[in-house]
Structure formats: C-alpha cells, structure tokens
N, C-alpha and C positions, 0 to 999 in steps of 0.2 A: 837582956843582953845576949844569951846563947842563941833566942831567937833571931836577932840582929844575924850574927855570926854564921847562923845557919844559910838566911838568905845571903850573906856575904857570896859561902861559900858555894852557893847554887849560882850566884851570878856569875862567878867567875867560871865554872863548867861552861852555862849559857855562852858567854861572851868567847871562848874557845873553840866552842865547838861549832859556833855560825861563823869563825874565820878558818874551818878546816871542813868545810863543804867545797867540794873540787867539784868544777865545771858549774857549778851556780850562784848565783849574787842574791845572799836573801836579799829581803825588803820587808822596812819597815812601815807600817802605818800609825795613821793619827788618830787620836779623841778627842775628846771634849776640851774647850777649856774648865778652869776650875779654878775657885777661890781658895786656899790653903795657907789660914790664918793671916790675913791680909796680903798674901800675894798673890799673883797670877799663872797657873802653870799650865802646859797643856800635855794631857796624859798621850803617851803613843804606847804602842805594843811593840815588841820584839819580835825578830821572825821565828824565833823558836818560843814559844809559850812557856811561858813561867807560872805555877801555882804559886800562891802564896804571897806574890809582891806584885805591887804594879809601878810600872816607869812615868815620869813625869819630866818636863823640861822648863827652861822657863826663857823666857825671849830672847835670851843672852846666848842661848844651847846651850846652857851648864845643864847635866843630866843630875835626877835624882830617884832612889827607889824608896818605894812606902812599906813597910809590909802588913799583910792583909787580916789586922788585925787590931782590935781595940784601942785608941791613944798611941794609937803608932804614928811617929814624926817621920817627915821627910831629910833623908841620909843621904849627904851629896856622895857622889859616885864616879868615877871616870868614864869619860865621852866612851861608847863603844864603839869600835870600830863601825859597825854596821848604821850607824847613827846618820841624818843627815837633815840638815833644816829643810830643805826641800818639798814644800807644802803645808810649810808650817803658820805661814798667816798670822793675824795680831791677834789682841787680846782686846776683850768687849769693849768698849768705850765704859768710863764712869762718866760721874758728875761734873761737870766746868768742864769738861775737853772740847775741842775746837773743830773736832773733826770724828768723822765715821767710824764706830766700829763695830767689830762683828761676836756674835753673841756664839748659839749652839746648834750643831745640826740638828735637822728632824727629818725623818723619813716620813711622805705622807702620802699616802694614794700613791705605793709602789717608787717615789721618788724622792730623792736626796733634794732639802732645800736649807739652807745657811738662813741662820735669820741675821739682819743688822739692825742696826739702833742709829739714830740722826744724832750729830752733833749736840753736844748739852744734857741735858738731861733726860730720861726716858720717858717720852709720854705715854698715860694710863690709858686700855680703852683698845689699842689698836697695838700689833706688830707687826713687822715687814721681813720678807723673806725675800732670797734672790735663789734661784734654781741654776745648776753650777753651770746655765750659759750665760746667767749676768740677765736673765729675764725677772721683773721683780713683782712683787704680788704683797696686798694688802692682808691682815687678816685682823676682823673684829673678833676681841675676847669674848665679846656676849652680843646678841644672845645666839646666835650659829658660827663656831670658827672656820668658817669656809676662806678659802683662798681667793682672795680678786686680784685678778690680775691688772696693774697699774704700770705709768709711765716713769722709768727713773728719775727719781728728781736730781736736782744738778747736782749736788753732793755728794751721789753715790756712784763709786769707784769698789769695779771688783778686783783691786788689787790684795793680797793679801788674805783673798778668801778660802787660800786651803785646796785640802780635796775633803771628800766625806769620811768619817770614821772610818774604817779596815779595807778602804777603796787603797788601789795599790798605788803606791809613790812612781809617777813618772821621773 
C-alpha cells in the first residue's frame, strides 16, 4: 500500500507538471495491447516518463496505472489532461467475433507493421500484417517467417489500426 501511495503521489507531480509546460503540447504515445486478467487494455506512455508505473487504458478511455512490480493490480486513475484516444484503434479480435481485428505491432527489416487476424477464429500456420499504408503481407510461422506480400482480402479494413508504439500522435 505505501508503494501504491508513492506512485500516487509521483503521478500527480507528473500530471502537473505536463499541464505547466508553456509554449508546448506534450504528446502521448501508444503500446501494445495487452490481456490483464481477462480484459483488454492498451498500454501508452506519458510525455514525461515515469519509472516505476506504467499507464494502461481500455476502449472506453478510462485510464489506469500498474506499478512496476510483482502482483501489482491495475488502479483506475483519472483521465490526464494530456490524454487523448486519438490513435488508439481496437482490441485483437477473439474467438466467435464477426469481424477484423488487430493484434501487435512488430518492427521488421527497419519497418513498423500491425498484424491483424480474420474474423473467427485464428488460423494456425500463417499470420498477416499490414504496413501503416494499409499494404498487407502474408507471413508463414515455419519453416522461414519471411513477409509476402499479398492482396487485401475483402474483410480487411485499416480502420482502427492505430499508429506504431512511441510514433508521435498526430
């Protein structure tokens, strides 16, 4: 619990002192999604870096902070000003859904590519990536994961795809 209190009391410094920056507008950026004990959240960073905690939101924009350590829960938190959905995109697709979703970035051969997942279930064997112009590429698990480059199929929509981890929020 002091630990809790401690990151409390670092966030609220943080949170003061990125609305008392004159003449510039941080910005936030995004991570990964992430599964946290059956839900879906996607981690972003702060423009001022925080040791010790990391941020997390979840499709609704309710904010929460973890801290960075052992069996630490997620502490709902209030929205920070500097906060803003704004490239924040969906959460992977599961099982039975009807529609497209989008999994985790990878940087590969110097470039940012989003992987997605087809409607229903995820098939074994093969994954599919789109590169942030919406061009989209095949890639076998085994036995070489090289990127092939393929034709969208109809279902895919790069709505919702975000930008790449610590890429700056337009």
């Amino acid at each position: 619990m002091r630990f809790l209190s401690a990151v409390a009391l670092l966030l609220t410094v943080m949170v003061g002192s990125c609305g008392a920056q004159e003449g510039s507008t941080p910005a936030m950026t995004w991570g990964n999604w992430v599964s946290i004990k059956g839900g879906e959240y996607r981690e972003f960073y702060s423009p001022v870096p925080a040791k010790g905690a990391r941020w997390f939101s979840d499709s609704q924009g309710k904010c929460y902070v973890q801290a960075v350590v052992p069996n630490a829960s997620l502490e709902s938190v209030p929205v920070p000003e500097w906060f803003s959905l704004e490239g924040m995109g969906v959460a992977p697709s599961m099982a039975g859904d009807t529609s497209m979703g989008w999994g985790r970035w990878a940087h590969m051969d110097g470039k940012w590519y989003r992987e997605f997942c087809p409607p229903g279930p995820r098939p074994r064997g093969v994954r599919w990536f789109a590169d942030e112009e919406g061009a989209c590429f095949s890639q076998p698990v085994v036995p070489e994961p090289v990127l092939n480059p393929m034709e969208a199929p109809q279902w895919f929509s790069k709505d919702g795809m975000g930008v790449p981890p610590r890429s700056t929020v337009k």
